[in-house]
Structures are given as C-alpha cells and as structure tokens.
C-alpha positions in Angstrom: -48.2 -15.6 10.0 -46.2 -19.0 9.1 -45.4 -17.5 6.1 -43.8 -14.9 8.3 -41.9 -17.1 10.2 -40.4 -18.3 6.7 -39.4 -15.3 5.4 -37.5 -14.4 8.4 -36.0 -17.8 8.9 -35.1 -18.1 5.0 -31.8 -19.3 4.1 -29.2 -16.0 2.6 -29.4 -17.6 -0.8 -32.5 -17.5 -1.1 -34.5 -14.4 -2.6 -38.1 -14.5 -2.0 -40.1 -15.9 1.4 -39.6 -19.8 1.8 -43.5 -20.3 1.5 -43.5 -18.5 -1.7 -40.8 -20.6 -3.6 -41.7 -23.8 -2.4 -45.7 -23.0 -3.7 -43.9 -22.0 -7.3 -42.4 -25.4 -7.1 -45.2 -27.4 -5.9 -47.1 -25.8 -8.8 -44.3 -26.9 -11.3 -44.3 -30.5 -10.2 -48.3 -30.5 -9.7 -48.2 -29.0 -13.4 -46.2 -32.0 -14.8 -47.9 -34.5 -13.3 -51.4 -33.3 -14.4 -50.2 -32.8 -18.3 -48.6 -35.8 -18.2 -51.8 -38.4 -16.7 -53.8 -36.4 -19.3 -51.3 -37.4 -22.1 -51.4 -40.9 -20.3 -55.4 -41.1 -20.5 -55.7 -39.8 -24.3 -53.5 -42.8 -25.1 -55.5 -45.2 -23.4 -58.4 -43.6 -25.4 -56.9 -43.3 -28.6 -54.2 -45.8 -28.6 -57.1 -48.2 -30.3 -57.1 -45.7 -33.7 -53.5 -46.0 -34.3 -52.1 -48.6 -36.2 -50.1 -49.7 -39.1 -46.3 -48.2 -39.4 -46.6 -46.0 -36.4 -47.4 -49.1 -34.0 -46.5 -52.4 -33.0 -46.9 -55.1 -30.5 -45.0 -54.1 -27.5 -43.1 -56.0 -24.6 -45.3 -59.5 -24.0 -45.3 -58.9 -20.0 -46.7 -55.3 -20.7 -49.7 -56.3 -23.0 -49.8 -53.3 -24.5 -48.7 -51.7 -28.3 -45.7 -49.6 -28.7 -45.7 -46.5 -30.2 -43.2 -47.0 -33.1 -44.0 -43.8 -35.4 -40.5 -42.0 -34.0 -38.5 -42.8 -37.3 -35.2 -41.1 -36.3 -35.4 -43.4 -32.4 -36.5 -46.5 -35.0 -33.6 -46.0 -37.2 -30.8 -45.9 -34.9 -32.0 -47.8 -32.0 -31.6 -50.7 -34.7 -28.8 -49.5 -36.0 -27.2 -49.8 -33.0 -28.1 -53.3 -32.0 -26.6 -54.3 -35.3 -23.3 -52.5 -35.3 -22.4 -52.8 -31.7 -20.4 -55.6 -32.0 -17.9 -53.7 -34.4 -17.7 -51.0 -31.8 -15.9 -53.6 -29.6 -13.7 -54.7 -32.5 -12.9 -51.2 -33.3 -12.0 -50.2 -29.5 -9.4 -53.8 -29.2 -8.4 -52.4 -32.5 -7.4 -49.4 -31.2 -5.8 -50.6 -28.1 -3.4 -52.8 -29.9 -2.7 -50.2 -32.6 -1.8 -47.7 -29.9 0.7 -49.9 -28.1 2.1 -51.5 -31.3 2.3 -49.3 -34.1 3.3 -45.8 -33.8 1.4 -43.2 -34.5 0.3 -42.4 -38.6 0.6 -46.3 -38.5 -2.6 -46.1 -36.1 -4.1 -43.5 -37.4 -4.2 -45.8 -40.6 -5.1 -48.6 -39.7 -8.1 -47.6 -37.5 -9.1 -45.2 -40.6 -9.0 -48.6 -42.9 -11.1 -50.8 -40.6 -13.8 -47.5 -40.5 -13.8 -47.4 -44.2 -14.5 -50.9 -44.6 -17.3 -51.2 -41.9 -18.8 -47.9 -43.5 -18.5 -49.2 -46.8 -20.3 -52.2 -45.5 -23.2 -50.7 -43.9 -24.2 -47.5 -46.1 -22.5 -48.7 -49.6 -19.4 -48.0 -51.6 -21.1 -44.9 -53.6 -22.8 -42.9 -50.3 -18.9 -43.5 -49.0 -17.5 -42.3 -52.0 -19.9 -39.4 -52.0 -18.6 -38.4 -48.4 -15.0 -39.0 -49.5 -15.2 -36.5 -52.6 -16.8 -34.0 -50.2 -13.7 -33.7 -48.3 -11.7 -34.2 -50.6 -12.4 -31.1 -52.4 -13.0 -29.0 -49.1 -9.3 -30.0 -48.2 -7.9 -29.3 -51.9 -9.8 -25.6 -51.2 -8.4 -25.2 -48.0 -4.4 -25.2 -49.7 -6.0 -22.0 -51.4 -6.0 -20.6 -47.6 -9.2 -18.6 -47.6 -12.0 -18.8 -44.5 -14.0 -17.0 -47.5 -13.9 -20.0 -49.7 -13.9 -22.5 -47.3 -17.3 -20.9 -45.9 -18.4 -20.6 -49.9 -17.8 -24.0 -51.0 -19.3 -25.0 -47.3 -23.0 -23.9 -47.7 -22.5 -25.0 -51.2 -22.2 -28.5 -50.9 -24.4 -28.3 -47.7 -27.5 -26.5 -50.0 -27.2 -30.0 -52.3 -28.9 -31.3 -49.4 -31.8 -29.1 -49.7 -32.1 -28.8 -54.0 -34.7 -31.3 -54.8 -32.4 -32.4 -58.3 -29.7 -33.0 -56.3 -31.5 -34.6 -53.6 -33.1 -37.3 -56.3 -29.8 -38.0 -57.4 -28.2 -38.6 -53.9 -31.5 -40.5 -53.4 -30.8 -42.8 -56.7 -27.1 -43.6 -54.8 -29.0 -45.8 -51.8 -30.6 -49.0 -52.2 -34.1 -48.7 -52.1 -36.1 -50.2 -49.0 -39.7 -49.6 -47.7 -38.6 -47.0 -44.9 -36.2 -45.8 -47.2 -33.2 -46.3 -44.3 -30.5 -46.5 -46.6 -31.2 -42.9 -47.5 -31.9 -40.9 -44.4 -28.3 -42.6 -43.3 -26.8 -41.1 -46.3 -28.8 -37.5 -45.8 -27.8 -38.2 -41.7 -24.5 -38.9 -42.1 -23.1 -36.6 -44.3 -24.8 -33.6 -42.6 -22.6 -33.9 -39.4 -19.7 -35.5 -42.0 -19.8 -31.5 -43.4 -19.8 -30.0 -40.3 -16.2 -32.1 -39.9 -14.9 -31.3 -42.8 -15.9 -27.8 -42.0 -14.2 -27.5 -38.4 -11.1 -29.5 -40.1 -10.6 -26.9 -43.2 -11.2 -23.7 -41.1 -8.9 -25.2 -38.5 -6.0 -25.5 -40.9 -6.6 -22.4 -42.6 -6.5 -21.0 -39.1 -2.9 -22.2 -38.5 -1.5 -21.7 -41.7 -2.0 -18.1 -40.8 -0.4 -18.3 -37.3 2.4 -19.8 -39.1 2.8 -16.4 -41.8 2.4 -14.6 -39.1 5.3 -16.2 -36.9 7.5 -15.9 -40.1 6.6 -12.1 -40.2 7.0 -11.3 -36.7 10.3 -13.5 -36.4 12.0 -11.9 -39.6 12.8 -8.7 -37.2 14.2 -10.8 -34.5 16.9 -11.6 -36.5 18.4 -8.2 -37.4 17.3 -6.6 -34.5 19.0 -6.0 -31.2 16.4 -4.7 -29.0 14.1 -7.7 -29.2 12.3 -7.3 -26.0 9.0 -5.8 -27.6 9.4 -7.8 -30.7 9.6 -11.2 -27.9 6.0 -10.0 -26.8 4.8 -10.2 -30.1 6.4 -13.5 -30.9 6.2 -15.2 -27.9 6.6 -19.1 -29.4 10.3 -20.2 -29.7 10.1 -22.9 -32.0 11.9 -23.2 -36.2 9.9 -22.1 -39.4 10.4 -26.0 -40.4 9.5 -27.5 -36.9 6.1 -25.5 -37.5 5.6 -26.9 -41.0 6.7 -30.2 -40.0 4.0 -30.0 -37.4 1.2 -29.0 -40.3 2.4 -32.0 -42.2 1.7 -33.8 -39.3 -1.8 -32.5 -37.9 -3.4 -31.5 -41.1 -2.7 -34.2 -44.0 -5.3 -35.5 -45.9 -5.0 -38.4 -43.1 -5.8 -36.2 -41.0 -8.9 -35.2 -42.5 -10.0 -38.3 -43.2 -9.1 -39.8 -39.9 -11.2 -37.1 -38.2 -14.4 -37.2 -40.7 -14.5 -41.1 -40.4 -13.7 -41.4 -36.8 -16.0 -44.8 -36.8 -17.6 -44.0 -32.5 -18.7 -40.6 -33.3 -19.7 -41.2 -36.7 -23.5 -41.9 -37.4 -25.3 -40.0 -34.4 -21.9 -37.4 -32.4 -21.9 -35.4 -31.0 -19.3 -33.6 -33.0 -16.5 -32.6 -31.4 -14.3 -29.6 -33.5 -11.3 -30.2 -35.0 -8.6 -29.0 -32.5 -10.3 -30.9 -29.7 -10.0 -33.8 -31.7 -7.0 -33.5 -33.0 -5.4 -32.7 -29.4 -7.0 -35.9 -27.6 -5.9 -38.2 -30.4 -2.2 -37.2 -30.0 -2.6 -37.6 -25.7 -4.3 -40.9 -26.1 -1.2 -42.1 -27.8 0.6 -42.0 -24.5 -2.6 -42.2 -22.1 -3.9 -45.1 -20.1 -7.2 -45.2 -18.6 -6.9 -44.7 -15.1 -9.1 -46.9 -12.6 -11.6 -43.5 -11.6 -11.9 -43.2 -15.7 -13.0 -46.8 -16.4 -15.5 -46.8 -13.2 -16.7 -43.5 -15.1 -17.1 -44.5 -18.3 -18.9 -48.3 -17.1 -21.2 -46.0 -15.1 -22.0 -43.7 -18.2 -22.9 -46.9 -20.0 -25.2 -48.1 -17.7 -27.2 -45.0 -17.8 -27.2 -45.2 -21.5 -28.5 -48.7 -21.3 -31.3 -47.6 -18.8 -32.2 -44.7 -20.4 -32.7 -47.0 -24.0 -34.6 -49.1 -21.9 -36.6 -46.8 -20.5 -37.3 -45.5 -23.5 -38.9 -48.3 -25.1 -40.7 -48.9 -21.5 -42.4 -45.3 -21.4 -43.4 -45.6 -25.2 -45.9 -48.7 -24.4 -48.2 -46.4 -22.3 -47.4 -42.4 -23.5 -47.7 -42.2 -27.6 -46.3 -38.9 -27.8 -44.9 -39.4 -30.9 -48.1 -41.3 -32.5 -50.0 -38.1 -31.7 -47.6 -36.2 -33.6 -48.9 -37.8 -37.3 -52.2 -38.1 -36.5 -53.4 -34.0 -37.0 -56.6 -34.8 -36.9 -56.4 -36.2 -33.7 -54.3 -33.5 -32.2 -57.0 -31.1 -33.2 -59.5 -32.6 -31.3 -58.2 -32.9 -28.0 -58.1 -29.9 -24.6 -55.3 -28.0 -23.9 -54.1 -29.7 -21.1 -53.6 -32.6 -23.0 -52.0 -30.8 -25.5 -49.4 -29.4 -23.0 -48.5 -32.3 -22.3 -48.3 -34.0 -25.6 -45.6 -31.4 -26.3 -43.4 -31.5 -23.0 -43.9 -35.3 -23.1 -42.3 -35.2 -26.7 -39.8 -32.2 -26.0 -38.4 -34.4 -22.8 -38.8 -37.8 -25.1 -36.1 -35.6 -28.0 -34.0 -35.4 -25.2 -33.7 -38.5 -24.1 -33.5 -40.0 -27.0 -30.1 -37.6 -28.0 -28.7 -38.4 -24.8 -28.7 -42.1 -25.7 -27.5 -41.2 -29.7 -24.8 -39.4 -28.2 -24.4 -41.1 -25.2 -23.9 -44.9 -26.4 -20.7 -43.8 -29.7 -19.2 -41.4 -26.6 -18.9 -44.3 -24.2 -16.6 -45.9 -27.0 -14.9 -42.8 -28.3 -13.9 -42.3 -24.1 -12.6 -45.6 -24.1 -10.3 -45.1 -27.1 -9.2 -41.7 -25.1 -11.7 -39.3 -26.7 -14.1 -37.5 -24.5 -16.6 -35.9 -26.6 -18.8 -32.6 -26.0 -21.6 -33.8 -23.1 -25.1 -35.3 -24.1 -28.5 -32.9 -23.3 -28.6 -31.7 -19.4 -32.3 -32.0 -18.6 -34.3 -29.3 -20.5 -37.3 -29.5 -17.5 -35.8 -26.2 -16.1 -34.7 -24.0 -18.5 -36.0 -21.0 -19.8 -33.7 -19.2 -21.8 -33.4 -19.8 -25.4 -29.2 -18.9 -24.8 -29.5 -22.0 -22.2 -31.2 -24.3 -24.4 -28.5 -23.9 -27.1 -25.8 -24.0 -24.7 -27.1 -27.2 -23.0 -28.3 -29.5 -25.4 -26.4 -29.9 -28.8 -23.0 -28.8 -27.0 -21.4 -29.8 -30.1 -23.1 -27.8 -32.4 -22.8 -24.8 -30.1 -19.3 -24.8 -29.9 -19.2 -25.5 -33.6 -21.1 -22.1 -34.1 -19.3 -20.3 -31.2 -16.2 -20.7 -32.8 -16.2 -20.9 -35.9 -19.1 -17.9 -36.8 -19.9 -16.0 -33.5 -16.6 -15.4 -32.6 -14.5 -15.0 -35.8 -17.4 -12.0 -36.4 -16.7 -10.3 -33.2 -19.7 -11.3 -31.4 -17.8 -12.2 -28.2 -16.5 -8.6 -28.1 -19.0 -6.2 -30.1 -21.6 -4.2 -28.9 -25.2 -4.8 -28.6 -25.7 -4.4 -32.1 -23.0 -6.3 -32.9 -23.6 -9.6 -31.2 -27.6 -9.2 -32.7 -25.8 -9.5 -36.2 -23.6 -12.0 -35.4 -26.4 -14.1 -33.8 -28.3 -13.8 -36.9 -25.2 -15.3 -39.1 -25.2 -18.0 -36.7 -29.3 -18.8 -37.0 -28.8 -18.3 -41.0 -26.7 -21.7 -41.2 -28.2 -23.9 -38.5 -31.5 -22.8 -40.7 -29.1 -23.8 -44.1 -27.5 -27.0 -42.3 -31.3 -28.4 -40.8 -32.8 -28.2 -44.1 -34.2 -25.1 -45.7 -37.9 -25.9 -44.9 -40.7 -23.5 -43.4 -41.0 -25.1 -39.9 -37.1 -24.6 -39.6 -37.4 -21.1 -40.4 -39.6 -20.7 -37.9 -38.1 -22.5 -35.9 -34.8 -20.4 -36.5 -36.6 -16.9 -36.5 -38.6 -17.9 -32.7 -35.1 -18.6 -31.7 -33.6 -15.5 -33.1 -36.4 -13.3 -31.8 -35.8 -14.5 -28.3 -32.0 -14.6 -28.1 -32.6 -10.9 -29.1 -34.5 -10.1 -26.3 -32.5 -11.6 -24.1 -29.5 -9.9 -25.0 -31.6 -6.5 -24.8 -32.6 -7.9 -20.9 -28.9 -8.5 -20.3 -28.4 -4.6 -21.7 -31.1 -3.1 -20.0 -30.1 -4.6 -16.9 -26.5 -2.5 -17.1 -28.0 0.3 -16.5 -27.1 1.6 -13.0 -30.9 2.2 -12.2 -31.8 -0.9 -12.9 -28.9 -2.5 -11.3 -29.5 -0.1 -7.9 -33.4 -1.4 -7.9 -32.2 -5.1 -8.4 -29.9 -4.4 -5.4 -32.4 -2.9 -3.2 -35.0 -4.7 -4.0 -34.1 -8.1 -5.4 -37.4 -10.1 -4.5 -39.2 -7.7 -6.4 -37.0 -7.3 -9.3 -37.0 -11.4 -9.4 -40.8 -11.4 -9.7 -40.8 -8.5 -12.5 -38.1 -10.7 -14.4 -39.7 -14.0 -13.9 -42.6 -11.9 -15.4 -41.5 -11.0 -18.4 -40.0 -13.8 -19.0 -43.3 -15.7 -18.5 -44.3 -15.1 -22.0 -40.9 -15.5 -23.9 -40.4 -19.3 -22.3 -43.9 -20.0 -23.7 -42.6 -18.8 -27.0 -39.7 -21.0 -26.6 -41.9 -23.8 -26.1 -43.8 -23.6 -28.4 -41.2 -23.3 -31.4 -39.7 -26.5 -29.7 -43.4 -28.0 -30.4 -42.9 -26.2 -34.1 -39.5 -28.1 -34.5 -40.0 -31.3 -33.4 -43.4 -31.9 -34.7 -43.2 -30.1 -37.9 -45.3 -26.8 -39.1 -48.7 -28.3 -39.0 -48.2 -29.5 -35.2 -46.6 -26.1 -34.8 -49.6 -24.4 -36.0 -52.1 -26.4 -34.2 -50.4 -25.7 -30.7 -50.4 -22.0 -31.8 -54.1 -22.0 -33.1 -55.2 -24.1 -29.9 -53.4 -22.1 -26.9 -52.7 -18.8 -28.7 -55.5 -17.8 -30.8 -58.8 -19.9 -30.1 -57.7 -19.7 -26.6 -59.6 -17.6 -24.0 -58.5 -15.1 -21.5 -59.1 -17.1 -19.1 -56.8 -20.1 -20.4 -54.5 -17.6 -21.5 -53.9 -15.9 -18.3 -53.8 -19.5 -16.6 -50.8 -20.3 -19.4 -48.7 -17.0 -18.0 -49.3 -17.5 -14.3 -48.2 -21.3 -14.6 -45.0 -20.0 -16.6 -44.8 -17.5 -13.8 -44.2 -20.1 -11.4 -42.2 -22.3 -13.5 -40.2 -19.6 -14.5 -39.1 -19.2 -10.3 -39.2 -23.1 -10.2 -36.5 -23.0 -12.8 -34.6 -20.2 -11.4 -34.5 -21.8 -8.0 -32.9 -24.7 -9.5 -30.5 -22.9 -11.3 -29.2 -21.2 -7.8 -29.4 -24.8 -6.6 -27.3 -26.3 -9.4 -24.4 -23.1 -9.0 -24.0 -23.7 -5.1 -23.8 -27.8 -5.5 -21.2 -26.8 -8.9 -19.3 -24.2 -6.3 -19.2 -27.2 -3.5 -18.0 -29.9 -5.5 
C-alpha cells in the first residue's frame, strides 16, 4: 500500500514508483559501502605481507604504512613538489611578457624559459629527442598531406612500442633505481606526439581552406552575378592577409610554443591545436576577472584536497598493493575483489583529476582553460560516457581528428562502427601495443558497438511507441540489458589498470569459477546500479537545465 501512495504521489520526472528507485539506490550505496569495509579489512589482514618498494612508513599521527606501489601517483606527486616553484616563475613570466612585449616576443620568451627548465629536468638529449620529433612532423606537414602526416604519426609513435628502439631511447636517460628518468621520457613524449599531431593536421587543414578560398574567389572577380558565388565564399578577407595569418599561427614557433607549453606539459590534459592557438591570441588582451580568479583559487584548493586525500585514504585501503601481489589477489572472496577493483578504478580517477587538475590551475591563470579533469565515474554505465567524461582531451583529440574526418558524425550505422574501430586502432597504437591494451581496446570496441546498435534499435517506431507507452517498463528492460554490458565495462577497466594477469583473475574469479548463484547476484546488483545511475543522470540534466 505505501508503495502505492508513492507511485501516485511521484514527481513527473520521475519514471518508475518512488519506493522502487530509492530501494535501487539504497542498494547502490549499501553495495559500496560493503565492498569497500571488505577491501578495508583485507588490508588490515594483509597489509603485514607487504613490504619493500610497494610500502612505506606513512603519516606519524596515523601509525600506519602507506601503500606506495602506485608508480605513475609516486612519480608525479614528487614531481610536482619539486617543480612547483617554477610554475610560479613561469606564470609572473608570463604576466610581465604579456603586458611588456608584444606578442611573438612572448611567445619566445615563455618558449625559452620552458626549454631551459625541461632541459633541466629530463636532460638535453630526451629534449632533443622531442624537438627532432616535431621538427620533422612540421617539415612533412609543408608537403600538405593528412595521409603523411597520419603515416609519419603512428610511425614515430610505434618507436615507442619496438623493443630496439625502446633500448635506445632507454640508453638516452640517466639511469636510476626506479628508472624515473625514463618513464618521463616514454610519458612525455606520448602526449608531446599527440601535439605535434593536432598542430600538423591543424595546419594542413587550413592550408586547404586557403586553396580553396583562392579557387572559389578567382570567379568573383570576372563575374557579375556573384550572389551564389558569395555563398560559397562567404570570408571577405586578401589572399595575402590569409597567408600572413599562416605565417603567424603556424610557424615553427608556433609549433614549438604549443608542444612545450611548460603547465600542460608533463601530465595535460591536452588541449588540440586550434583551442590552443585561439586562447593564446585572447589572453594577449585578457585580464582575469574577479569571478575567474575566485574560480581558479577554488579549483586549487580542491586539487590540494584531493592530493591530500589521496595520500590519507592510501594509509588504510591498499588498492594498489593488491594489484602486484597475484597471489594474494587469488586468494581472496569476491566481495573483496569487487571492491579492490572499484576502489582502484575511483583511486585512477582521482589521481588524473589531480595530474590534470594542479598544470590547469596554472595554464587558467596564464589565460588557458584546458579540457576538464574526470567527472566522477561512480555512475556511469556506458562505455560512450566513460570516454566522453574522463580523458576529455583525448576524446576530442579522436573526435576530431579520426571520427569525424571519416564521416562517423554523419554515416550510417555501419559507418560510425568502422570509424569507431579507426579510433580504438590508435588509442591501442598510442597506449602501447601490449595484450592487456588490446583487450582493453577490443572490450571497449565490443560495447561501443552495442550501444550504437541500442541507439539503432531504439529508432524503430515500435520500439519508440512501447517506450512511449510504457516507459517504466521499457526502463527496466534497458537497465536489463545493460546490466551485463556495465559489468563488461568494469571489468576491462580492472583489465586496464591492473594489467592482463589482474584482468584474468577478476574474469576467472567472478566469470568462470563463479556460481549461478554469485552470478545472478552480480546482474541483479548491476540491475539496480544501472537505475541508480540512470536516476542520477536525470538528476544531473534538470540541475544543468536550472543553472
């Protein structure tokens, strides 16, 4: 009876009976809680075993060790604490070049002082490494080809998955025992390509539009009835003011001002080219208004509290120390693996909200306002949301530069499944061509397919008259199917952060060893975090619509 009362007092937005979405969502939260006072007990209970690299004393007032095995966290959390004061001598840099100096004058100095601190931190030859690299991508760009640009591309970004070339970029570091100097090198230059990439495509791109405003203006000139040919040429401007303005936005200065922009350099997020390039020439006239700088101070102080927090949450879950010890991982229930892997999926998110968070605080103070850090991956359950959401950069990167050149924005079905598939092949090429990417990649692929195929089925008019009619129904057959897929996603998240072996053991433990009776417990708590997540979504469109 009360749940009745709900159902007929429930508010228009929502879809099913009040009593039946809030028990999804208690079952959600109840879900999390349990998995994650299971991961909290096995590290009590295990925390003894661990030891060496992976773990160190922690904070003195916690008495308690800290799991340290996270190298990537480990790297640039130290990093950072060591290069931060040249991130305020870069940003007074920049104010006085910008009010002093016009602008290639800025653009120079500011690309100096980034040289020399790079030079200073990862060496003279991993810096000239990075300069030859776009160096030659810009000499191949004057040939004005996409094709060779894209050739030469995944060439020099497949020298970062030959083993000879590897041992040769290895024997251009110092040697030390965590071997820093190198992954900074290997780090570094993978998002330095995906610059040089944007840059290159970008020019080759506008070098185009400019052949093609010489051939649309040629008839303007002996023709009378310019009216259609206005349509077609719709920009007013000289043959030479264009050229003047390639000179301007796409010299080698350019390039290199764009690859070696010091705040985004080591961690992002990448921002393309034309972004870029459009910011930098508005910051030469733009000061920070009052609202901006109470923005940016607040976005620092949730980077420093979410750093801190962090380093606070590591002395009591060791996510990451369960990660390298398989035999461990082997050993322990289900539950606790759940939770090992949403602890560690939540931890990765954190952690790149705070490597993109902490160089975008400075890049917005010197008037450049990077893609957004991770939204919180707790409720979502579509693979097209998880790409969309976390590495924004990197999305857009692929969006426009692969998905969209190829007509996946306006194909068919078919279509956008191909183009998709371009776009998996080189995030599998640019991550490293290893076996736990690829299945990382094809898990990905597989459900972005099916989604599309949802989003098609769901055009049909029968479909659409049933979800009309009956929505509550139609929302419990979707959250349904989708039960299963979000477990997929899951667990080739667990696959790419952890690596093949951790992969396989989550896949051996829940999947395969599993019994019907676990297995249908997985599905019916998906089921209900699938409407816990959908719920939220509707919640998130009406608070976007309001503000």
């Amino acid at each position: 009876m009360e749940c009745k009362k709900k159902t007929n007092t429930k508010k228009p937005w929502m879809i099913l009976p009040a009593c039946e979405t809030y028990f999804y969502i208690s079952v959600h939260i109840s879900v999390v809680a349990y998995i994650t006072y299971c991961v909290y007990i096995a590290s009590n209970k295990y925390g003894a075993f661990f030891g060496g690299i992976d773990f160190q004393s922690g904070w003195a007032f916690i008495k308690r060790g800290k799991d340290n095995s996270d190298f990537e966290w480990y790297f640039f959390y130290n990093l950072f604490w060591s290069i931060y004061p040249s991130f305020f001598a870069y940003i007074a840099l920049d104010w006085i070049a910008s009010r002093h100096l016009s602008f290639i004058y800025r653009k120079m100095v500011c690309l100096s002082f980034s040289l020399i601190l790079l030079i200073y931190l990862l060496g003279w030859k991993t810096m000239l490494l990075q300069v030859v690299h776009c160096t030659v991508m810009y000499l191949v760009c004057l040939l004005q080809s996409k094709s060779l640009v894209w050739i030469l591309s995944i060439a020099l970004i497949s020298t970062l998955n030959i083993p000879t070339c590897v041992t040769w970029m290895n024997s251009l570091t110092p040697e030390d025992s965590r071997r820093n100097s190198y992954y900074a090198l290997m780090a570094t230059l993978s998002l330095t390509h995906l610059r040089y990439t944007s840059f290159c495509l970008e020019r080759v791109e506008f070098s185009s539009s400019i052949k093609q405003y010489v051939v649309c203006k040629a008839p303007l000139q002996q023709s009378a009835k310019t009216k259609q040919n206005e349509s077609a040429c719709p920009t007013r401007k000289t043959d030479e003011e264009m050229k003047q303005k390639e000179e301007v936005h796409f010299s080698l200065l350019d390039a290199f001002s764009y690859c070696f922009y010091y705040p985004l350099f080591f961690t992002g997020p990448i921002i393309t080219y034309d972004d870029f390039s459009k910011q930098m020439n508005e910051s030469e006239k733009k000061t920070l208004k009052a609202s901006e700088l109470k923005s940016i101070a607040f976005r620092a102080i949730r980077v420093i509290f979410w750093t801190f927090f962090i380093e606070f949450i590591l002395h009591f879950l060791y996510v990451n120390a369960f990660q390298h010890n398989v035999s461990t991982l082997e050993n322990i229930d289900q539950w606790t693996l759940w939770g090992i892997g949403y602890c560690q999926s939540h931890f990765f998110m954190i952690k790149y909200w705070v490597l993109f968070g902490l160089p975008s605080v400075v890049a917005r103070i010197c008037g450049i306002v990077p893609p957004e850090g991770p939204n919180y991956v707790g409720h979502i359950y579509k693979y097209s949301d998880m790409w969309k959401c976390f590495d924004r950069g990197m999305y857009n990167f692929i969006k426009r530069y692969i998905y969209v050149p190829l007509g996946g924005s306006k194909g068919n079905t078919l279509q956008r499944l191909v183009c998709s598939a371009s776009c998996f092949i080189f995030v599998f090429i640019w991550h490293g061509t290893e076996y736990y990417i690829f299945i990382w990649t094809l898990l990905n692929f597989i459900g972005i397919s099916l989604e599309v195929f949802g989003n098609w089925v769901n055009k049909h008019t029968a479909v659409f008259h049933f979800k009309t009619s009956m929505p509550a129904v139609y929302r419990r057959i979707q959250c349904f199917v989708a039960a299963p897929i979000a477990i997929m996603s899951i667990l080739s998240t667990f696959c790419f952060v952890g690596g093949s072996s951790i992969g396989n053991i989550y896949y051996q433990t829940i999947i395969v060893k599993g019994s019907m009776k676990s297995l249908l417990t997985n599905l019916f708590i998906m089921y209900c975090c699938v409407n816990s997540s959908m719920e939220i979504d509707k919640w998130l469109e009406r608070k976007q619509k309001k503000d």
